[in-house]
GUMI-770543 format. One record per residue (C-alpha): x negated, y negated, z; residue in three letters. Coordinates in steps of 0.2 Angstrom, whole numbers. Example, Ala and Ser with C-alpha at 12.3 -4.5 7.8 and 13.67 -1.06 7.14 Angstrom:
2
+-------+-------+-------+------+
|    px |    py |    pz | base |
+-------+-------+-------+------+
|   -62 |    22 |    39 |  ala |
|   -68 |     5 |    36 |  ser |
+-------+-------+-------+------+
% end
This chain:
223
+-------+-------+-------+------+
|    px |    py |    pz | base |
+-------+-------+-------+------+
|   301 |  -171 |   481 |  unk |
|   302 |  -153 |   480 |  unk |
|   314 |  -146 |   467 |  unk |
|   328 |  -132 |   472 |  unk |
|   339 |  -126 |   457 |  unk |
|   355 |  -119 |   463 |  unk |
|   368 |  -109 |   459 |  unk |
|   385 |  -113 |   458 |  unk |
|   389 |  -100 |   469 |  unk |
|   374 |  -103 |   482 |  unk |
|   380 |  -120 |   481 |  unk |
|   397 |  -115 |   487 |  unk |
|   391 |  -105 |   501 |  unk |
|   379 |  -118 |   509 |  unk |
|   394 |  -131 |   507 |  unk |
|   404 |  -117 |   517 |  unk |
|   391 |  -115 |   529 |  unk |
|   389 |  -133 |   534 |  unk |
|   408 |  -134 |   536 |  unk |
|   410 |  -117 |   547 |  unk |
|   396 |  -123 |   559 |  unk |
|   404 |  -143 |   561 |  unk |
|   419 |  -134 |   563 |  unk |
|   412 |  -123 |   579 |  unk |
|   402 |  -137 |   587 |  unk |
|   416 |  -150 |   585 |  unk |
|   429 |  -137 |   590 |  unk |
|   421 |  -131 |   605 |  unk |
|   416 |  -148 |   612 |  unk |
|   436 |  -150 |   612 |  unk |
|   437 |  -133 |   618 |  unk |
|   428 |  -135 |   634 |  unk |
|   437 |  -154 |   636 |  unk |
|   453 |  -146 |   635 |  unk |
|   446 |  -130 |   648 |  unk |
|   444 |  -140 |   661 |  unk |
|   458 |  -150 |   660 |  unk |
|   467 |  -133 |   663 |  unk |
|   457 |  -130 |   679 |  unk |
|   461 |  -149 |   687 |  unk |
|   477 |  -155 |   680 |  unk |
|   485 |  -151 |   665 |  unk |
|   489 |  -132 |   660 |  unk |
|   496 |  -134 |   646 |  unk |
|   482 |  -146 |   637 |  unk |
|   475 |  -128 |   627 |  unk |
|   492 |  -127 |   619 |  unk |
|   492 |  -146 |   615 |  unk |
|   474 |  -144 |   608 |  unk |
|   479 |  -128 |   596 |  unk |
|   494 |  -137 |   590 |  unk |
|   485 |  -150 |   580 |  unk |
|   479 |  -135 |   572 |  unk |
|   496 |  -128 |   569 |  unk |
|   492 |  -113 |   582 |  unk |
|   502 |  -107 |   596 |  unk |
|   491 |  -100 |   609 |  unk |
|   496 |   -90 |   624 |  unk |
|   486 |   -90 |   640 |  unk |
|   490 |   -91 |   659 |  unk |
|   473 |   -98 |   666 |  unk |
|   459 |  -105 |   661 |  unk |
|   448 |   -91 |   659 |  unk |
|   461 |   -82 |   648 |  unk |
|   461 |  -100 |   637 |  unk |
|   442 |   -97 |   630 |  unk |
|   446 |   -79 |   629 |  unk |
|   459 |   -84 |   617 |  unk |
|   449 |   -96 |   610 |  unk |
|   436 |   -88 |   605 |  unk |
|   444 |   -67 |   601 |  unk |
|   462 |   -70 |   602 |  unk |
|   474 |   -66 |   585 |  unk |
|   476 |   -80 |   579 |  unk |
|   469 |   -92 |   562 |  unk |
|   458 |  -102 |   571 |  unk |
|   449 |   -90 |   582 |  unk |
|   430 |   -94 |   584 |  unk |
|   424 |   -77 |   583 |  unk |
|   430 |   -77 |   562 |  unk |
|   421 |   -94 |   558 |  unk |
|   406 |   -89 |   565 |  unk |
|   405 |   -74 |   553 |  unk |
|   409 |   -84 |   539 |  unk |
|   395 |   -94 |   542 |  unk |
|   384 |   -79 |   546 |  unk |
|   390 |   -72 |   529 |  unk |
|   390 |   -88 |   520 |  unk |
|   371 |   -89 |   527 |  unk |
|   366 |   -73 |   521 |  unk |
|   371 |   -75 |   505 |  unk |
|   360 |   -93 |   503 |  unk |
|   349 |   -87 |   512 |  unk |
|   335 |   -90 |   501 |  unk |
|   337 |  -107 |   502 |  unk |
|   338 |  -108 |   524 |  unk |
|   322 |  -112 |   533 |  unk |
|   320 |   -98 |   543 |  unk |
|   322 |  -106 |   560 |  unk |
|   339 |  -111 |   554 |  unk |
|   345 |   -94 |   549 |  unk |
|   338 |   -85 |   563 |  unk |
|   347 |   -97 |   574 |  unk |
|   362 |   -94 |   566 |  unk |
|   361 |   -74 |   567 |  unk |
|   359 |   -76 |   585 |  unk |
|   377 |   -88 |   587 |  unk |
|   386 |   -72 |   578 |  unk |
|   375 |   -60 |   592 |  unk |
|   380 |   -70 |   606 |  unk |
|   399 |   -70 |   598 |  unk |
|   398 |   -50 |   594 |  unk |
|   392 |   -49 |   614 |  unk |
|   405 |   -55 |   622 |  unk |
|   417 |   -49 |   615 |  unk |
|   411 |   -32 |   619 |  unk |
|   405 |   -37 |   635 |  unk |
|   416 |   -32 |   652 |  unk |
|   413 |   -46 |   661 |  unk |
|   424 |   -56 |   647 |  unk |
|   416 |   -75 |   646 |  unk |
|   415 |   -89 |   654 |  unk |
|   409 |  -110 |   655 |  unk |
|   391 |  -106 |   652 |  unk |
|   395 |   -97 |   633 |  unk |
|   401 |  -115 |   629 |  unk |
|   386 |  -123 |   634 |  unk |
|   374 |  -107 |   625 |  unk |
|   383 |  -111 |   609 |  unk |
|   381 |  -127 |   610 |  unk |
|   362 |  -126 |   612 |  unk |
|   360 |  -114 |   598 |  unk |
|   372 |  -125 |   586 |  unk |
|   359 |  -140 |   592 |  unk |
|   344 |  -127 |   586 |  unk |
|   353 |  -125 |   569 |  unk |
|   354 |  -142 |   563 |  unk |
|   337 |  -147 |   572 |  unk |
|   329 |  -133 |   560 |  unk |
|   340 |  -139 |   545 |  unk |
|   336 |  -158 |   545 |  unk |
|   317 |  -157 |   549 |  unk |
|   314 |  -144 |   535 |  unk |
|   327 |  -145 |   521 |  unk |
|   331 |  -164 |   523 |  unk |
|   322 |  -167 |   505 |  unk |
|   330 |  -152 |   496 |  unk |
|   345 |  -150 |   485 |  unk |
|   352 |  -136 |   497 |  unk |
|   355 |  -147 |   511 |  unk |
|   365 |  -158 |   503 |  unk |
|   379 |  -144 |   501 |  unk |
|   374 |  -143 |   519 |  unk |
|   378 |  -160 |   524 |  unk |
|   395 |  -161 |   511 |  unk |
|   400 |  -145 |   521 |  unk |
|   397 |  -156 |   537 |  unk |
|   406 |  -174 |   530 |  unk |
|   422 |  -165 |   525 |  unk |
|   424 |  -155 |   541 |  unk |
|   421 |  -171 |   550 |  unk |
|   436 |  -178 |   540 |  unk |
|   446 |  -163 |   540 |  unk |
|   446 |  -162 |   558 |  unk |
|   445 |  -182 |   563 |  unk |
|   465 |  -182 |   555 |  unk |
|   472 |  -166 |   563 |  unk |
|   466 |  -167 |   580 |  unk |
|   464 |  -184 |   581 |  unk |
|   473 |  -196 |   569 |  unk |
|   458 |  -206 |   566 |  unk |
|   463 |  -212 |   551 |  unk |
|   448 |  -228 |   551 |  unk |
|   434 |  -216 |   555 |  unk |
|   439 |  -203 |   541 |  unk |
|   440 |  -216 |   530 |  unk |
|   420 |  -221 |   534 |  unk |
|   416 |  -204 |   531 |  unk |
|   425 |  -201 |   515 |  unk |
|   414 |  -217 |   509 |  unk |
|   398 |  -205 |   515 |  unk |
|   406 |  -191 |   505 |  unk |
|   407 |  -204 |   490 |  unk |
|   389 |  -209 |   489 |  unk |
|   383 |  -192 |   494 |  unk |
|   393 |  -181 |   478 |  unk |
|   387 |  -198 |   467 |  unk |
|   371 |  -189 |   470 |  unk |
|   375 |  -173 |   467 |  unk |
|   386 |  -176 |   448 |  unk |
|   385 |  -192 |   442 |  unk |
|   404 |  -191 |   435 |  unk |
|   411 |  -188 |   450 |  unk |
|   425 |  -201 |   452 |  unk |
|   431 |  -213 |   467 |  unk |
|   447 |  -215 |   472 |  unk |
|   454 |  -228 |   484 |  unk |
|   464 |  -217 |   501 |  unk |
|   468 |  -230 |   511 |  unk |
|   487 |  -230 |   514 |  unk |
|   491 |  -211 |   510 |  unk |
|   497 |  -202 |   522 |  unk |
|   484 |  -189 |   532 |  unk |
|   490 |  -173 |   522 |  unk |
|   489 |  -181 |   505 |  unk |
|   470 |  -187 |   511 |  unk |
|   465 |  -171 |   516 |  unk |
|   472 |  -164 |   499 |  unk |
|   463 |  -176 |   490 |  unk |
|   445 |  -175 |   501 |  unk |
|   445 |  -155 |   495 |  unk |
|   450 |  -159 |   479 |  unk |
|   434 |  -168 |   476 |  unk |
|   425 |  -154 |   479 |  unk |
|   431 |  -144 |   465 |  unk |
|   423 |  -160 |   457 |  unk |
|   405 |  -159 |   463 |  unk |
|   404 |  -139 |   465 |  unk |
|   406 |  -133 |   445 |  unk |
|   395 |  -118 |   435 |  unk |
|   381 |  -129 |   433 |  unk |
|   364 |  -124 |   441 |  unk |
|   359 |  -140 |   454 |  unk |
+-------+-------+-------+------+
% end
């Protein structure tokens, strides 16, 4: 197996960068769910959605919802995670396959463009992003699946699965499988990384204690 040695800080980054793209793919699947709700039946369901992320959003229609989604001036508006991935992808780049990093640029482009653009956007930016997100991790698992950097990637990935699984969903079983996966996976990484048991805390105090453990596995040492 090839041997990567990692900074702490690159480290950091490619754990960002795993958790900012899960977060965008997992976010706008629910984001196009919830859109066309809005067209057939339920107006309000954007609102519902965003609440769970502790986000009022205000829209009148549907097409005003993605605007809102994606540029309006609030937290947990796409266009920001996107360029903190891009940024956190710059800064590792050196350890991205190409494929993957070029993929990634292109996401923050298409982002960068319609916002500029005066036709605004529309159904088919969904289905674009989700293509390119599809590119990125296709390029990621093919060619860095036996390096330490992704790893990082794939924490990133497993705690924004969890993250998210409580707040928009309550699915308290599911996080509790992939918190077993982020277990056996920062083992890996430092062996003195420590189990605890979850089961039975409320959802805050798990999330608390899933990024807690991170502070854990990312430390000064070079990976």
């Amino acid at each position: 197996m090839h041997r990567q040695y990692l900074t702490a800080n690159r480290a950091h980054n490619l754990y960002w960068l795993g958790r900012h793209i899960k977060r965008i793919e997992i976010e706008i699947v629910a984001i196009d769910k919830t859109f066309n709700q809005i067209i057939d039946k339920n107006k309000e369901a954007g609102r519902e959605f965003f609440a769970k992320l502790d986000i009022e959003l205000k829209y009148q229609n549907a097409l005003e919802y993605l605007e809102e989604c994606m540029y309006g001036n609030h937290e947990g508006r796409m266009y920001d995670i996107i360029q903190n991935a891009r940024e956190n992808a710059i800064i590792a780049r050196n350890y991205l396959q190409q494929d993957a990093f070029t993929a990634i640029i292109e996401l923050h482009q298409l982002f960068k463009k319609s916002e500029n653009s005066l036709n605004g956007i529309d159904y088919q930016f969904i289905d674009t992003v989700l293509g390119i997100i599809i590119r990125i991790w296709g390029a990621m698992h093919q060619f860095l699946k036996y390096q330490s950097s992704y790893d990082f990637i794939r924490l990133g990935q497993l705690v924004e699965k969890v993250d998210l699984s409580i707040r928009l969903d309550e699915q308290m079983e599911f996080a509790l499988l992939r918190i077993a996966d982020i277990d056996k996976l920062a083992l890996q990484l430092n062996s003195h990384y420590q189990k605890e048991k979850l089961s039975g805390l409320k959802c805050s105090k798990i999330l608390d204690k899933v990024n807690d453990k991170i502070n854990l596995i990312v430390t000064d040492k070079i990976y």
